[in-house]
N, C-alpha and C positions, 0 to 999 in steps of 0.2 A: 371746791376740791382743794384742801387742803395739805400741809407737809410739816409733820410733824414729826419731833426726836424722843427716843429714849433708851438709855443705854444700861447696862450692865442688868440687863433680864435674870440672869445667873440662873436660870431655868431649872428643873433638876427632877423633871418625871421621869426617869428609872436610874436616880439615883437619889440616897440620904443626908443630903448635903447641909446642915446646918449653918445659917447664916444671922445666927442672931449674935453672933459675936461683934455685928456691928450696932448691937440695938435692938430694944424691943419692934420699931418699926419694921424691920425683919421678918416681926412673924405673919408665917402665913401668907408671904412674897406673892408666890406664884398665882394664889387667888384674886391677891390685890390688884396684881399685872392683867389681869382677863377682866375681871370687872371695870377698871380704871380704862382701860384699852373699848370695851365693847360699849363705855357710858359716853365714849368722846372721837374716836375713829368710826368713820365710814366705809363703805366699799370706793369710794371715787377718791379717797385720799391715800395718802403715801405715809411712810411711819422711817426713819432712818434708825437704827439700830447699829452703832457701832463701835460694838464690843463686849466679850466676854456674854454673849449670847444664851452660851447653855456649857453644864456641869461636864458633861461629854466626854470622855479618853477621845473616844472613836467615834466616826460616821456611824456608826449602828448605835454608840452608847445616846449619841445624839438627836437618833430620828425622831422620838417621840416628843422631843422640845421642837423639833423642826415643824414638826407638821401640829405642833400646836401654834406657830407662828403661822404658819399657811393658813390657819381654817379661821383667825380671826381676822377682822374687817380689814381692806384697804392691800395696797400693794408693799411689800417689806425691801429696801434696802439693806444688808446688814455688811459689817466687815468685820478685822480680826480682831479680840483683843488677846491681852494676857493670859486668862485662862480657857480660851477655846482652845483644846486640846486636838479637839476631834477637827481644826481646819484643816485642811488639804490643798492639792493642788485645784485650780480652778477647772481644769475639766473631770478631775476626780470627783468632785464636789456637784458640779454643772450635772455630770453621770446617775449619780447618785437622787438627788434631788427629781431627778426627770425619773429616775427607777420608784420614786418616791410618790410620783403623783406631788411632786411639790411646785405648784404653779404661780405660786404669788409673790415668790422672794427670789430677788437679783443683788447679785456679789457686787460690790467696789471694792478691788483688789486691782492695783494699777490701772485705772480707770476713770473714767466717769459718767456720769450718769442725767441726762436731761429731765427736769420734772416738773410742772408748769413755768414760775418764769424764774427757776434758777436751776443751775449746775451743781449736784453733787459729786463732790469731790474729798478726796482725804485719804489718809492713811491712818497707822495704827499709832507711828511716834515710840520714842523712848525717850528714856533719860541718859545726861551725860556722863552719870559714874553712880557706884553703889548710895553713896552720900543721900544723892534726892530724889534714891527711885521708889519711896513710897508704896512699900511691899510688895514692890515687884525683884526684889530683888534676887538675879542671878548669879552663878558665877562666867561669866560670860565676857569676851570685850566688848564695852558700852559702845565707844567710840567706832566700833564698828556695824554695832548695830543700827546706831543712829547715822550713818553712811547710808546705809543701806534704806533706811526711812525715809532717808531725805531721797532718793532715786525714786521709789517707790511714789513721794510726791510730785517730784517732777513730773514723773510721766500720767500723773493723774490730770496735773493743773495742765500739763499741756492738751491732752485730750477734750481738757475743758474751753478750754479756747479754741480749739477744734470743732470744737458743737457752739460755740457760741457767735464762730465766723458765718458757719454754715446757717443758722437759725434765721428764719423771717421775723422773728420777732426778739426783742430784749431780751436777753439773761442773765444772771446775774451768779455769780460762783461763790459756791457756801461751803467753806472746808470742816468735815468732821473728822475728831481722830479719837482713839481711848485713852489715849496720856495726856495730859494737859501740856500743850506744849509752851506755857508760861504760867505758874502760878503760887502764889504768895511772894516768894521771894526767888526763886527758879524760873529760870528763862533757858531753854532747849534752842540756844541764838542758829546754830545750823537751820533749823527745821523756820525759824520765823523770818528768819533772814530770804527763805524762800517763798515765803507766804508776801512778803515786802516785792518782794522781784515780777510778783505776777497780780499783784493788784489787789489784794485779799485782803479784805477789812471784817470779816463775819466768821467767825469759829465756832465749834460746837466739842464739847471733850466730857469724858466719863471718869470712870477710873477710883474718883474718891468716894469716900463714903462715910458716915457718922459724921460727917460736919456739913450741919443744918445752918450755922449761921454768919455763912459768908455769904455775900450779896450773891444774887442768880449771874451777873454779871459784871464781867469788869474789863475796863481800858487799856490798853499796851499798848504804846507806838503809834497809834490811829486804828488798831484789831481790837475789835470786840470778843473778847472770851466769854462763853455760857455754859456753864455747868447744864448735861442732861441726866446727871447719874441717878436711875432710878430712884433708888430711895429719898433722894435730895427732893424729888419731884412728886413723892408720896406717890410713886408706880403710876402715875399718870404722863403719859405721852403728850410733850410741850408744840404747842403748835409756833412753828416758825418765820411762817410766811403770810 
C-alpha cells in the first residue's frame, strides 16, 4: 500500500485548454495522466494531488475531471492550487462530490490527513511580492496572502500532531503545497519558518513546469524539497513512502 504524489493534472475534459505552451511534452497530457497513473497506482494505494487539479470556472465545469479522478485506481487526496477556479468552500465541495457519486477523493484544506505511516499535511503557499511569483502573478496584497497561508498551515501541522499523539503506531508528517515554498534562489521565510517550528524535514511542491533539469530534489535548512509537477515526472505519479 503505497502513497504516491502528483501534481498539476491541469485536467480539461469539457474544456480546450492548450498546454503545450510549456512543451512538446504537453501533448496529449490527459492520456498520459491515465496511462502513467493506471500502469503504477493500485486500488490499496493513495495518490496526493496538490494542485491545480482541473481547467474548471465551476464545480460543474469541473465534474467530469473529478470523476475522472474517482474512477482511477487508489484513494485521491487533493488540495487547492492556483488555477482551480472551480474550489469552493469545503462543505460546498464535500456536497457536491457526495451528489457526485465521488467516493474516492478527500480535501486537505486546513487539515490533515493519516495514510499508512505518515501525516498529510500542507497547504497551497504563495509568494512574497510580484517579483518571484512565477506566473502566478496577481494584483493582489502578497503579504497578505501569504498570512493567511501560513494560518491555513498552522492549523494543518497542528491537526497533525493531533493524529500523530493519538496514533498506536509511528507517523511521520509530510507537508505538500503548490507553490514551492523555497526555490532556486526564493525562500517564502514565513511559511518555512513554520515548517522549522513543527518539525518538518519532507516537502512535496508543484507549480513549475518546462524545467526538466533541475535535480528531483533539493536541501534547505535540514527540508528536503521535491518537485511533483506532472510534467517534470513524465505524468507518472512519484511514489513517496
Amino acid at each position: 500500500m503505497a502513497i504516491y504524489a502528483l501534481s498539476d493534472t491541469h485536467l480539461s475534459t469539457l474544456t480546450d485548454k492548450p498546454m503545450n505552451i510549456f512543451g512538446n511534452r504537453w501533448t496529449d497530457w490527459n492520456k498520459k495522466i491515465v496511462l502513467q497513473w493506471l500502469s503504477t497506482v493500485t486500488d490499496k494505494d493513495t495518490v496526493v494531488i496538490p494542485g491545480d487539479i482541473s481547467w474548471g470556472i465551476s464545480l460543474d465545469d469541473a465534474r467530469e475531471d473529478l470523476k475522472l479522478i474517482n474512477a482511477l485506481p487508489g484513494k485521491k487526496i487533493i488540495s487547492h492550487g492556483n488555477h482551480d477556479y472551480w474550489w469552493s468552500t469545503v462543505s460546498k465541495m464535500n456536497s457536491f462530490m457526495e451528489e457526485q457519486d465521488i467516493r474516492t477523493v478527500e480535501l486537505l484544506y486546513n487539515n490533515a490527513i493519516a495514510v499508512e505511516d505518515r501525516v498529510i499535511c500542507g497547504t497551497r503557499g504563495w509568494y512574497t511580492d510580484e517579483k518571484t511569483a512565477q506566473g502566478a502573478k496577481i494584483k493582489a496584497d502578497y503579504s497578505k496572502i501569504v498570512n493567511r497561508e501560513c494560518i491555513r498551515l498552522e492549523l494543518s501541522l497542528k491537526e497533525a500532531e493531533e493524529l500523530i499523539k493519538a496514533s498506536p503506531v509511528p507517523l511521520t508528517p509530510v507537508a505538500f503545497f503548490h507553490f514551492p515554498p523555497v526555490f532556486a534562489q526564493y525562500v517564502c521565510r514565513p511559511l518555512v519558518d513554520i515548517l522549522h517550528a513543527h518539525g518538518i524535514t519532507e516537502c512535496y511542491f508543484g507549480h513549475i513546469h518546462g524545467q526538466y533539469d533541475i535535480p528531483p530534489s533539493h536541501e534547505f535548512e535540514g527540508i528536503t524539497f521535491t518537485i511533483i509537477s506532472s510534467d517534470y515526472l513524465n505524468f507518472k505519479p512519484k511514489k513517496i513512502n
